[in-house]
N, C-alpha and C positions, 0 to 999 in steps of 0.2 A: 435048205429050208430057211425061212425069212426070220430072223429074230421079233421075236415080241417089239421092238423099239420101231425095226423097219416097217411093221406092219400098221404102225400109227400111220394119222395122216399127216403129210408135209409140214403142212404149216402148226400142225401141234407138235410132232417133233421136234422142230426147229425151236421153238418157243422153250420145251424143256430144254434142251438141250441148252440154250444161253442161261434158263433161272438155274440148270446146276453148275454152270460155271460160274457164276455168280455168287453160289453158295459156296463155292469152292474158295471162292479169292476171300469172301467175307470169313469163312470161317478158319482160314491162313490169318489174315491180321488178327483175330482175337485170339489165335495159339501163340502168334510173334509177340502181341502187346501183352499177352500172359508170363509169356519166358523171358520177355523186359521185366516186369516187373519182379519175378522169383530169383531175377541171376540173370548172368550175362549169355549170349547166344553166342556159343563155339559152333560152325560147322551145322547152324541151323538146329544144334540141341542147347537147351540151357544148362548154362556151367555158374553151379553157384560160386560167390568170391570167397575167398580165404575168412575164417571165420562170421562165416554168414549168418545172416538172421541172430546173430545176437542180442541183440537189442530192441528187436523188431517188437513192435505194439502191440500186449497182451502175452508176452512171455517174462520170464524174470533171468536175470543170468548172474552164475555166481563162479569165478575163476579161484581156485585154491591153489597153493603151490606150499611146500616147504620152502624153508628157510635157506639162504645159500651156505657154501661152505664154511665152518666155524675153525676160530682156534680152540683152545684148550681152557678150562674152568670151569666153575658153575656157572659163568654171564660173561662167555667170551663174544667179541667181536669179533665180525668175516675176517676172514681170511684175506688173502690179494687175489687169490682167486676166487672167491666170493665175491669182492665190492666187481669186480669184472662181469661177472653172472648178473649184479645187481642191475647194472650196467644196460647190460645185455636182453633184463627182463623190463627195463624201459623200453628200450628200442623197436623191440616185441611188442607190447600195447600201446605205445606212443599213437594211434591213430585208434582205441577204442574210445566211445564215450563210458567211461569209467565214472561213475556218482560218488562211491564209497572206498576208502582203501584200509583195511581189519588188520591189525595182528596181536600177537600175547604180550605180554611186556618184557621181556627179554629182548636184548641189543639186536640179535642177530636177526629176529623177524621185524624189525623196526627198518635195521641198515639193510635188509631187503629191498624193502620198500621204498625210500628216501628217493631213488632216483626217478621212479616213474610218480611218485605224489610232485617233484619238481616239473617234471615233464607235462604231466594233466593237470596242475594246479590244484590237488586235493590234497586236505589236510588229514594226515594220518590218525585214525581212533585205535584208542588200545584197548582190551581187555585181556583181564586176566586167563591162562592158560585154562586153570580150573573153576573156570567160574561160568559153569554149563548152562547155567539158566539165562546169564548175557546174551552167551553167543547163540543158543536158540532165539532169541528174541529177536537179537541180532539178523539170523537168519530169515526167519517168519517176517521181518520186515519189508526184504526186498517186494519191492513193488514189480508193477508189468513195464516195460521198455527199461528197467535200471541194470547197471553193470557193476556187481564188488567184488574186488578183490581182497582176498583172505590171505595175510602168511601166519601157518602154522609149525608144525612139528612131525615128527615121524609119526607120532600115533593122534594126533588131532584131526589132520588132513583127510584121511579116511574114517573120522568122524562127521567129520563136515559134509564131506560129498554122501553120507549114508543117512544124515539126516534129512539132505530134499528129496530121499528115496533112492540116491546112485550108488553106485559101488566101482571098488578099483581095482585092477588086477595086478597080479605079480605080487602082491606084501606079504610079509612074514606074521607069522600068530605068534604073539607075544601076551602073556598072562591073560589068553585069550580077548585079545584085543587083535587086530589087523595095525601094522605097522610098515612104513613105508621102507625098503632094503636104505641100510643106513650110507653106501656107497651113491645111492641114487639123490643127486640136486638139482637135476635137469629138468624135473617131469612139472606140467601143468596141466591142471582137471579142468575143463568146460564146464558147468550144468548150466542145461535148458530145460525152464518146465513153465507151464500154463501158468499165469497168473490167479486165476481161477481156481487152482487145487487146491489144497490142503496141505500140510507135509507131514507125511513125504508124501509125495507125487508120487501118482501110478503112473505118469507119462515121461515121466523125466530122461532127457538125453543125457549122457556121461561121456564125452571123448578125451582121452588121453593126447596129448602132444608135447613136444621138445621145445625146449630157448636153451640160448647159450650154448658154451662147449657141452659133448656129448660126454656121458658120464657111462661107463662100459659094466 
């Protein structure tokens, strides 16, 4: 039996026949120039790049990390293996556009910092640990396309990422706070959320990720 297509006439056949190939090729380059634009094309699928869309226009982004590893006192200074981590947590954002670089006033979230404020050419803002209406302010500040980095502390860090509405996993409950496991100096929070929201954001992304040596 003749299909429906064979049973057109010739020359109108023929005619669809080239406008859907046509449509086929056009609407090929608008899916290619699409997955150009969102990430790079692996294998004909789009593969976004290593911390993608951070910065992209009309989101806000906020990187949180603890402090590297301390010595001993009430205002100790990194360790050697901390200024190494510090080091290390340059190397790692060395290639973000970073606006803001946050931390409390204590030596060790300061000598966090020091290497990648060299690196991006930003001058470090302090505020105090306890001084929660700052760092809200602070926070609610970030504009759409901006990047800050925040060093805090075991129980601040998961302050931070819960006030743009994120949350983190693995921490300990401590006087009913969430605190970061104290063996852990490795870890670095993402948030991504609409510039447009409010905070906390109902849309916020939260990814956890590694720098420096692995912390077990």
């Amino acid at each position: 039996m003749a299909s429906k297509f064979e049973e057109l006439p010739q020359g109108r056949s023929t005619s669809w026949s080239v406008q859907f190939r046509r449509l086929v090729a056009i609407g090929s380059m608008v899916l290619c120039l699409s997955c150009v634009q969102q990430g790079r094309l692996k294998d004909g699928v789009a593969e976004e790049s290593p911390m993608e869309d951070q910065t992209r226009s009309g989101y806000c982004t906020m990187m949180v990390l603890r402090h590297a590893e301390k010595g001993s006192g009430a205002d100790p200074d990194l360790t050697e293996e901390g200024h190494q981590r510090a080091e290390a947590l340059a190397q790692h954002l060395s290639g973000q556009p970073v606006q803001r670089l946050l931390c409390t006033e204590y030596r060790r979230t300061r000598q966090t910092l020091e290497p990648l404020a060299s690196r991006v050419g930003v001058e470090i803002e302090t505020i105090e640990a306890g001084d929660a209406p700052a760092w809200r302010e602070a926070i609610a500040s970030i504009g759409a396309g901006q990047c800050v980095v925040i060093c805090g502390h075991q129980n601040t860090v998961p302050m931070f990422v819960e006030e743009v509405g994120g949350s983190i996993g693995g921490t300990d409950r401590v006087s009913g706070q969430n605190w970061i496991p104290g063996h852990l100096f490795d870890r670095l929070y993402i948030c991504n959320w609409p510039a447009a929201d409010s905070l906390p954001s109902p849309a916020v992304v939260t990814r956890e990720t590694q720098y420096g040596a692995v912390c077990d």
